[in-house]
C-alpha positions, 0 to 999 in steps of 0.5 A, spaced: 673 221 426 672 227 430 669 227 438 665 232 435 660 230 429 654 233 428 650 231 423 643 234 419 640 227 416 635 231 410 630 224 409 629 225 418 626 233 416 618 231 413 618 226 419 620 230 424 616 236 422 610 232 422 611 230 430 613 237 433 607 240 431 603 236 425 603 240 419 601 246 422 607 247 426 611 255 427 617 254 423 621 262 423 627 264 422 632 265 428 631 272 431 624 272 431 622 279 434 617 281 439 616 288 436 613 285 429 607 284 434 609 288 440 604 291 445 606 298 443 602 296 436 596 294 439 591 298 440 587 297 447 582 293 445 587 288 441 588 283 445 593 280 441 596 277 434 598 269 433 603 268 427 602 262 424 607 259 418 605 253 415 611 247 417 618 248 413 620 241 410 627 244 409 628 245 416 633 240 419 634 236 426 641 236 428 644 230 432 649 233 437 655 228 438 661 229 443 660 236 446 657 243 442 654 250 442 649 250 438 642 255 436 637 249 434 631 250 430 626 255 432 620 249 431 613 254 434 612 261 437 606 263 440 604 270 444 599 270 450 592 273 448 594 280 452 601 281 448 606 281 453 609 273 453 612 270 447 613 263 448 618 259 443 621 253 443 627 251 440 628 244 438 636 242 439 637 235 437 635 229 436 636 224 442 641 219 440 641 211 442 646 207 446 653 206 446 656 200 443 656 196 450 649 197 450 649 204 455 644 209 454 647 215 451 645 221 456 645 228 453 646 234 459 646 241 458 652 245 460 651 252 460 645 257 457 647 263 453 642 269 453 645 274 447 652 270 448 652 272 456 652 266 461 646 264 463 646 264 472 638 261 474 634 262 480 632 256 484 626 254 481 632 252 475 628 255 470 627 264 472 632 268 468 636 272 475 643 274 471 647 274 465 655 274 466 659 276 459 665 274 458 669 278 461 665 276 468 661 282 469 653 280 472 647 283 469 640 283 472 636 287 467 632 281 465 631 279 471 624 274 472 623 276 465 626 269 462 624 263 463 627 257 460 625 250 461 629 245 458 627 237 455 632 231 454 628 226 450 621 228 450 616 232 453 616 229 459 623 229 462 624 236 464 632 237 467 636 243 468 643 246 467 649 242 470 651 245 477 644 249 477 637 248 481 633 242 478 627 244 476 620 241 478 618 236 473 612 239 470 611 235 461 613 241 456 605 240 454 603 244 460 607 250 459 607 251 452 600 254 452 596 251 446 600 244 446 596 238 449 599 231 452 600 228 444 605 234 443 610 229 447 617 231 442 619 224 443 626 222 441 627 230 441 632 235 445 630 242 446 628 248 450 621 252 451 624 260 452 618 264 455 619 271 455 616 277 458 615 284 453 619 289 457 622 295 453 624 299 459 629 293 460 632 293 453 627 286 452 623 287 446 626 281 441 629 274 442 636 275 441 640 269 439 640 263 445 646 258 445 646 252 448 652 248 451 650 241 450 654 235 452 652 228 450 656 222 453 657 219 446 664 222 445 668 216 443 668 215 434 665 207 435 660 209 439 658 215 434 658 211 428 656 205 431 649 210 433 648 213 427 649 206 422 644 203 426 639 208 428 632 207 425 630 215 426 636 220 424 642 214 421 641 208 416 638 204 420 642 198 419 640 192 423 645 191 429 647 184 428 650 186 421 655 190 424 661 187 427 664 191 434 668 185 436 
């Protein structure tokens, strides 16, 4: 087995989408655009336009092992009522149990890529100050138009990038507009990316996010430990029928 698995489970898709959102999730297609609703279409008296699909039973929750880069699913997007900031929230993986020895699994977030550029953030730990491309040269052009907020097991435990600020602990339901404290994305690992329209900077779309995740299950006995025994994304099978010794 390898010390990389990720593994899409479609019997967790009904139950998943019911609990991100209840069935009147935003489920769209990754590379949703800003200018589709962009201010620049509206008239001075529109103050904005909400879309709203039905949620996708086909869409999966991935469960990261080991160390990956991954996209996740974009779950809901929503725009504020003047149609300058788009919210979304991507949803990465599922939050995994604990290792063979009883320890609690952590899932850490690596590093952040905006448009396959390096991420660098400001002291709050979640405003956008720079990208860096591969070959190391800095770009500022969205500055303080990007904020990513980043959840590891639900709403409530906000964390940041490794090596970079920490930032406040405020629950994922009072900075996503519409969400309310029942929306608590338990068991789940994901982003909420607010992005500021801004033309003059290029930033008129949601460009692909990658995220460097890193999960302390690495080990194949962990792994397959988890999955055989976890009751939400793998078989379910009771504990004391699995022999570990």
């Amino acid at each position: 087995m390898s010390n990389l698995i990720s593994i899409e489970n479609a019997a967790t898709t009904s139950r998943i989408s019911s609990q991100v959102k209840n069935n009147t999730t935003n489920v769209v297609n990754s590379g949703a655009s800003l200018s589709t609703v962009a201010p620049s279409q509206l008239s001075k008296t529109d103050k904005g336009v909400r879309v709203q699909a039905t949620a996708d039973a086909d869409t999966y929750i991935p469960v990261v092992y080991g160390e990956a880069y991954t996209q996740g699913k974009l779950t809901d997007v929503e725009m504020t009522a003047d149609g300058t900031r788009m919210w979304y929230c991507l949803t990465i993986s599922e939050f995994t149990g604990n290792h063979i020895d009883g320890t609690p699994s952590t899932i850490d977030f690596e590093n952040i890529y905006w448009n396959n550029s390096r991420v660098t953030f400001r002291a709050d730990g979640f405003t956008v100050e720079k990208t860096t491309d591969l070959n190391g040269l800095d770009d500022n052009s969205v500055a303080d138009l990007i904020e990513i907020h980043c959840y590891s097991n639900g709403s409530s435990n906000p964390v940041g990038v490794t090596g970079q600020a920490t930032p406040a602990n405020t629950p994922a339901y009072d900075r996503m507009p519409s969400w309310t404290s029942t929306d608590a994305m338990s068991g789940l690992v994901f982003v909420l990316v607010k992005v500021f329209y801004n033309p003059a900077r290029n930033l008129t779309g949601l460009p692909p996010v990658t995220l460097q995740l890193k999960n302390s299950l690495t080990l194949p006995g962990d792994v397959l430990y988890d999955y055989l025994t976890n009751t939400r994304y793998g078989a379910g099978i009771p504990e004391a029928e699995i022999n570990v010794s």
